[in-house]
Rosetta silent file (secondary structure, phi, psi, omega in degrees, C-alpha in Angstrom):
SEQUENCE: XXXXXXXXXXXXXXXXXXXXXXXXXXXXXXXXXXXXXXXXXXXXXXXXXXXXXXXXXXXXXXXXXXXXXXXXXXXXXXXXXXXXXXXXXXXXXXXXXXXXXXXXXXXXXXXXXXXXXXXXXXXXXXXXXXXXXXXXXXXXXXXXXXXX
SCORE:     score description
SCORE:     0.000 S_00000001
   1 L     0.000  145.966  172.701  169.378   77.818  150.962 S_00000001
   2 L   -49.861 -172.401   76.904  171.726   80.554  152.724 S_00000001
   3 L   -24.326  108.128 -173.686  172.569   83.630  151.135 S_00000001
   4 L   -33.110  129.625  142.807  176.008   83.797  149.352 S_00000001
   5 L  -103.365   64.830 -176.019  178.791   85.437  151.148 S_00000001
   6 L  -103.637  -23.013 -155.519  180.579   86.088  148.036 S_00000001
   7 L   -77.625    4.933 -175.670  178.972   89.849  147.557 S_00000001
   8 L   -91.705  -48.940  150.365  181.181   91.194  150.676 S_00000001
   9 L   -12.513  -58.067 -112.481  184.687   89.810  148.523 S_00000001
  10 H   -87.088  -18.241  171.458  183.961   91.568  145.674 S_00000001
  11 H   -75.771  -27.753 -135.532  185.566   95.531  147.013 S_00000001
  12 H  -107.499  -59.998 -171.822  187.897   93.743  149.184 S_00000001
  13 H   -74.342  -51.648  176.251  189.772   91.852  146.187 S_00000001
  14 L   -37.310  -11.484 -177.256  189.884   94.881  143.872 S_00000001
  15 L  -104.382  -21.925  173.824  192.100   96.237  146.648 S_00000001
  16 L   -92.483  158.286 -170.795  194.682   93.326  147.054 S_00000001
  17 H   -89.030  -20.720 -163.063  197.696   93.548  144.151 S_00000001
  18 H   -82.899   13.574  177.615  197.637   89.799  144.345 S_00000001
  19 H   -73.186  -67.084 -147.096  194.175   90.042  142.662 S_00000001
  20 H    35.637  178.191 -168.571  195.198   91.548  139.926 S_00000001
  21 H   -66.529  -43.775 -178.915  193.339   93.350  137.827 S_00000001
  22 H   -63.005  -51.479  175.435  191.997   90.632  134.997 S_00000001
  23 H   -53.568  -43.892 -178.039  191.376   88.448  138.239 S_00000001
  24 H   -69.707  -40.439  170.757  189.539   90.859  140.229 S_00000001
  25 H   -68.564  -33.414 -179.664  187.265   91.914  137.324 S_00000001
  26 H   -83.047   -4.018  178.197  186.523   88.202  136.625 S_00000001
  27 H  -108.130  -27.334 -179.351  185.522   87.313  140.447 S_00000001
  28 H   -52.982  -62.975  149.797  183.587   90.746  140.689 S_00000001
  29 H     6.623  -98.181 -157.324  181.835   88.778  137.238 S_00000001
  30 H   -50.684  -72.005  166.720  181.123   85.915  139.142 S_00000001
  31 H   -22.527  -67.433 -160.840  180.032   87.947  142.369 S_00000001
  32 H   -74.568  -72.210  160.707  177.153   89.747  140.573 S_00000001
  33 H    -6.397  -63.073 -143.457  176.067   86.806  138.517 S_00000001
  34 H   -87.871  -53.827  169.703  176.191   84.425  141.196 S_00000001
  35 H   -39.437  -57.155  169.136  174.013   87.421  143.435 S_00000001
  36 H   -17.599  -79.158 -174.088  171.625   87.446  140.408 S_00000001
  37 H   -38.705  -61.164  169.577  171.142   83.701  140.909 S_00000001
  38 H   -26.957  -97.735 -117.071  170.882   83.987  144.890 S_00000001
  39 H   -86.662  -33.742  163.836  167.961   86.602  144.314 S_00000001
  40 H   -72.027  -45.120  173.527  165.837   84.007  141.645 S_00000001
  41 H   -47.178  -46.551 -154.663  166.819   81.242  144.493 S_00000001
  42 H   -71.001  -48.857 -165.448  165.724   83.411  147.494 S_00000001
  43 L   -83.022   18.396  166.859  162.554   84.098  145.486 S_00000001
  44 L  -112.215  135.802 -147.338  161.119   80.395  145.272 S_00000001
  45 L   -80.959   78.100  177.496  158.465   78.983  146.993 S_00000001
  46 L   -96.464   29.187  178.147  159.557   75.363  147.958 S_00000001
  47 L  -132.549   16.059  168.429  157.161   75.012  150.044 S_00000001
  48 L   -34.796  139.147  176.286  154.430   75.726  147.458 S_00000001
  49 L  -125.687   -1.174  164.360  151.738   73.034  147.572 S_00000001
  50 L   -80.617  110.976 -166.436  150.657   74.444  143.882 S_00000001
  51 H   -71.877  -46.498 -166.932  152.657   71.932  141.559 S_00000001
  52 H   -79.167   19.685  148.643  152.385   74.917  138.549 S_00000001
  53 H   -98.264   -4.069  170.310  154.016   77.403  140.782 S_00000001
  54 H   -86.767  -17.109  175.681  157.281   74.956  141.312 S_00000001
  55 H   -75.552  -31.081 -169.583  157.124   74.162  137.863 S_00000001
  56 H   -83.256  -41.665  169.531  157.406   78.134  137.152 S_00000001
  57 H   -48.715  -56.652 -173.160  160.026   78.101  139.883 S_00000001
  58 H   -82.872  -13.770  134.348  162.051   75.423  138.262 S_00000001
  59 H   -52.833   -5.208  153.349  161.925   77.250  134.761 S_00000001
  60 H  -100.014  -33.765  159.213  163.291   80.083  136.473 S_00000001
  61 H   -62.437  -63.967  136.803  166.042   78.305  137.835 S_00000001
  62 H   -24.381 -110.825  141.838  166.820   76.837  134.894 S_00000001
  63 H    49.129  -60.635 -143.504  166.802   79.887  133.235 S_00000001
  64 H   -80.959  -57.769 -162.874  169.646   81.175  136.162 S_00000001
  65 H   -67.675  -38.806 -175.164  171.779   78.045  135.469 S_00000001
  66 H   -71.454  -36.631  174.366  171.995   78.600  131.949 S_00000001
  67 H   -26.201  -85.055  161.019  172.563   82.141  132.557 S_00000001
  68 H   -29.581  -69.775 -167.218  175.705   81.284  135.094 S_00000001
  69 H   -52.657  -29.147  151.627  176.832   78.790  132.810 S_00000001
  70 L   -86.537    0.970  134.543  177.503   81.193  130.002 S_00000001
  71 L   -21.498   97.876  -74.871  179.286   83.426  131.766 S_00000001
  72 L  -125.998   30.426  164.445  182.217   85.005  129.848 S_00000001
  73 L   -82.837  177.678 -128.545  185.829   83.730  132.001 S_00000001
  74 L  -156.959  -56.492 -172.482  189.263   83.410  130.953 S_00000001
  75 L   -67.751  154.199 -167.516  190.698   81.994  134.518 S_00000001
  76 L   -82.915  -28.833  163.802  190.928   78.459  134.713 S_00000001
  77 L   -46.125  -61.284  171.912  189.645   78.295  138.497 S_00000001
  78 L   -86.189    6.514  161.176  186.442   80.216  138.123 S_00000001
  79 L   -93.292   18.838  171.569  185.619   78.501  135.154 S_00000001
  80 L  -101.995  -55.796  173.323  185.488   75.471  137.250 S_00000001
  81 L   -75.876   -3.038  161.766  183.643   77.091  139.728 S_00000001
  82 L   -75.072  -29.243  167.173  180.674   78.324  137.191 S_00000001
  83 H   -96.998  -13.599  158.599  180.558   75.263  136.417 S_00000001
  84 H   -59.849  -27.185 -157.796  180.209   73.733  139.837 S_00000001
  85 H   -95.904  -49.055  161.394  177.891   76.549  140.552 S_00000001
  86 H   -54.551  -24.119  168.866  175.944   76.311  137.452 S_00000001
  87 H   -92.068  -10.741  148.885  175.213   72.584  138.312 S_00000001
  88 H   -80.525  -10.924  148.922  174.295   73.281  141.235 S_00000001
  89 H   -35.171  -55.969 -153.520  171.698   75.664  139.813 S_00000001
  90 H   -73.992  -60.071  168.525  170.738   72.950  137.597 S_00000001
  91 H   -23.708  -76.851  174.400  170.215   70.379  140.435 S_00000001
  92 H   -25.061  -55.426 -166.824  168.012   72.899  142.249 S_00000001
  93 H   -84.665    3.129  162.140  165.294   73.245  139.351 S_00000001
  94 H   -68.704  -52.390  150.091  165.503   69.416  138.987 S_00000001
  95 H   -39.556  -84.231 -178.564  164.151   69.307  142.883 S_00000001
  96 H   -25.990  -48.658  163.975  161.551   71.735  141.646 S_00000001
  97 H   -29.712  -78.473 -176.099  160.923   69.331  139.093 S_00000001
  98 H   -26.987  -55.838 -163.169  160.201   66.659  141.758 S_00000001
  99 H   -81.557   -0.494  154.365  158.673   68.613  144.062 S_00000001
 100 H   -99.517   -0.626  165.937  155.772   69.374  141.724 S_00000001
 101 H   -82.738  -42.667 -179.002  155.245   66.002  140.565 S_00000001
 102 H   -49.881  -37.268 -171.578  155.087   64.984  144.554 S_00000001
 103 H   -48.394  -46.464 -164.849  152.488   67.813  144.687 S_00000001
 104 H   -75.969  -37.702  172.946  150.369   66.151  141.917 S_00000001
 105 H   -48.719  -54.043  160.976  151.135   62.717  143.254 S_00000001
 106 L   -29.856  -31.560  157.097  149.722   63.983  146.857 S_00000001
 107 L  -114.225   53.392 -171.417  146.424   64.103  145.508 S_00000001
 108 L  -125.740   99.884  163.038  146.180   61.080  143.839 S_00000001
 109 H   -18.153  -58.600 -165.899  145.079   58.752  147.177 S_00000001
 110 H   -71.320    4.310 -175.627  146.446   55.391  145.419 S_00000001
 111 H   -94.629  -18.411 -169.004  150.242   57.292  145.360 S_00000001
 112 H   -29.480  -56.058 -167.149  149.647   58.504  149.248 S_00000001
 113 H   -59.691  -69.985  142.436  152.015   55.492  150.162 S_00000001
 114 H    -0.019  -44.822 -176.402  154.858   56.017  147.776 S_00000001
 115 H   -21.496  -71.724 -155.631  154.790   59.775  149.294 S_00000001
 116 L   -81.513  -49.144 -174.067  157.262   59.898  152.569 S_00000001
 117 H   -44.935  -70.174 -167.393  160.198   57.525  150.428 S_00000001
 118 H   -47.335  -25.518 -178.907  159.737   60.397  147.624 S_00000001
 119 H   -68.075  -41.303 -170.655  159.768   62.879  150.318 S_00000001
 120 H   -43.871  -56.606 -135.118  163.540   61.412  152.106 S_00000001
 121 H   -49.202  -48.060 -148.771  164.778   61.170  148.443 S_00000001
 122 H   -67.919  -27.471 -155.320  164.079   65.078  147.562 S_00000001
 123 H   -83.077  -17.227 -171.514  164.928   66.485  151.082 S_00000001
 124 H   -90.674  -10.675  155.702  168.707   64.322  151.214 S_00000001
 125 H   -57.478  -61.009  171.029  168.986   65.958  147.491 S_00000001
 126 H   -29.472  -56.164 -166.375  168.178   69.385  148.757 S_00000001
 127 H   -65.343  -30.609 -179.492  170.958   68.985  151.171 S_00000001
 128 H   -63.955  -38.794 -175.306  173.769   67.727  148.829 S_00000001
 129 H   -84.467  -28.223  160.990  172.816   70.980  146.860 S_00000001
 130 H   -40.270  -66.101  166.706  172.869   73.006  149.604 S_00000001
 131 H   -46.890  -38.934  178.540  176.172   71.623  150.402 S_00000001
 132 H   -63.754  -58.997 -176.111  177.745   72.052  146.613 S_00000001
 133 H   -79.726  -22.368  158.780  176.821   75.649  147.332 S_00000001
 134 H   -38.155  -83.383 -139.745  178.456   76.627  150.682 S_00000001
 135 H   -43.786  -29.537  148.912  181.342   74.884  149.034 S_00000001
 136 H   -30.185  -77.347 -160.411  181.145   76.731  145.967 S_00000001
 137 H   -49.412  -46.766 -139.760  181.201   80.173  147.711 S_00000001
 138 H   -66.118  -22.432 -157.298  183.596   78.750  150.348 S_00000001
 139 H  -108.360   15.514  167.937  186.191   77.908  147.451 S_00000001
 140 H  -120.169  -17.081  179.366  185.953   81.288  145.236 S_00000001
 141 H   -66.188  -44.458 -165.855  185.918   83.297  148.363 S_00000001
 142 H   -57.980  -61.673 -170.064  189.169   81.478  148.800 S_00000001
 143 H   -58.059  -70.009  160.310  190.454   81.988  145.660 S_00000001
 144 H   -46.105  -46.336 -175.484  189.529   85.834  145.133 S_00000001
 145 H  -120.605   -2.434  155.989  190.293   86.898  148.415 S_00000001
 146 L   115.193  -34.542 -161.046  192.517   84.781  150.207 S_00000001
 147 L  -139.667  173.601 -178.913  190.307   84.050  152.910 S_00000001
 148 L  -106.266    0.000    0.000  186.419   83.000  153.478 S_00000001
């Protein structure tokens, strides 16, 4: 996954009036949270061939989404997007999920076959979350700052 471009927004809206202040404190919110998340994503190993460190991965992920998901807004927009964001969170450690069961499956010979289908399914998931999240940032970047 990229790296959010939400944390460059978050000086930039405190500075427009159309922000306002309640808004601008609640996408700065969102900013640092959502960085938080970024920095447990950035730090997992999905290419881990150790099933218990994706399992540890996806219990940290978890962890992030629930995190996100309780986050404390008021506006009706970024509580839409927390929850888009948080479910995309959630998705991720669900892939984790997978991709340590594939691990275990990989050395079980009679599952060998079974393998490359399980492999498509996980990698055309990956991308749909991948995808949720540009679109995520792309649509709070709109909405806090006007522009992406």
């Amino acid at each position: 996954m990229k790296n959010l471009s939400l944390v460059g927004f978050a000086a930039f809206c405190a500075l427009l009036p159309a922000c306002g202040k309640s808004k601008a404190e609640q996408c700065n919110s969102f900013v640092d949270r959502a960085t938080q998340a970024q920095k447990v994503v950035n730090s997992l190993k999905l290419d881990s061939e150790d099933a218990a460190e994706l399992e540890k991965g996806a219990a940290s992920i978890e962890a992030e989404a629930k995190a996100f998901g309780s986050l404390e807004l008021k506006d009706e927009k970024l509580i839409g997007f927390r929850t888009s964001y948080a479910a995309t969170l959630d998705s991720l450690g669900k892939i984790m999920h997978e991709l340590s069961a594939l691990q275990k499956d990989a050395k079980d010979p009679a599952k060998v076959d079974a393998l490359e289908a399980q492999t498509k399914k996980i990698d055309a998931e990956a991308d749909k979350v991948e995808k949720s999240e540009s679109d995520v940032v792309d649509q709070v970047n709109m909405y806090c700052t006007g522009s992406k």
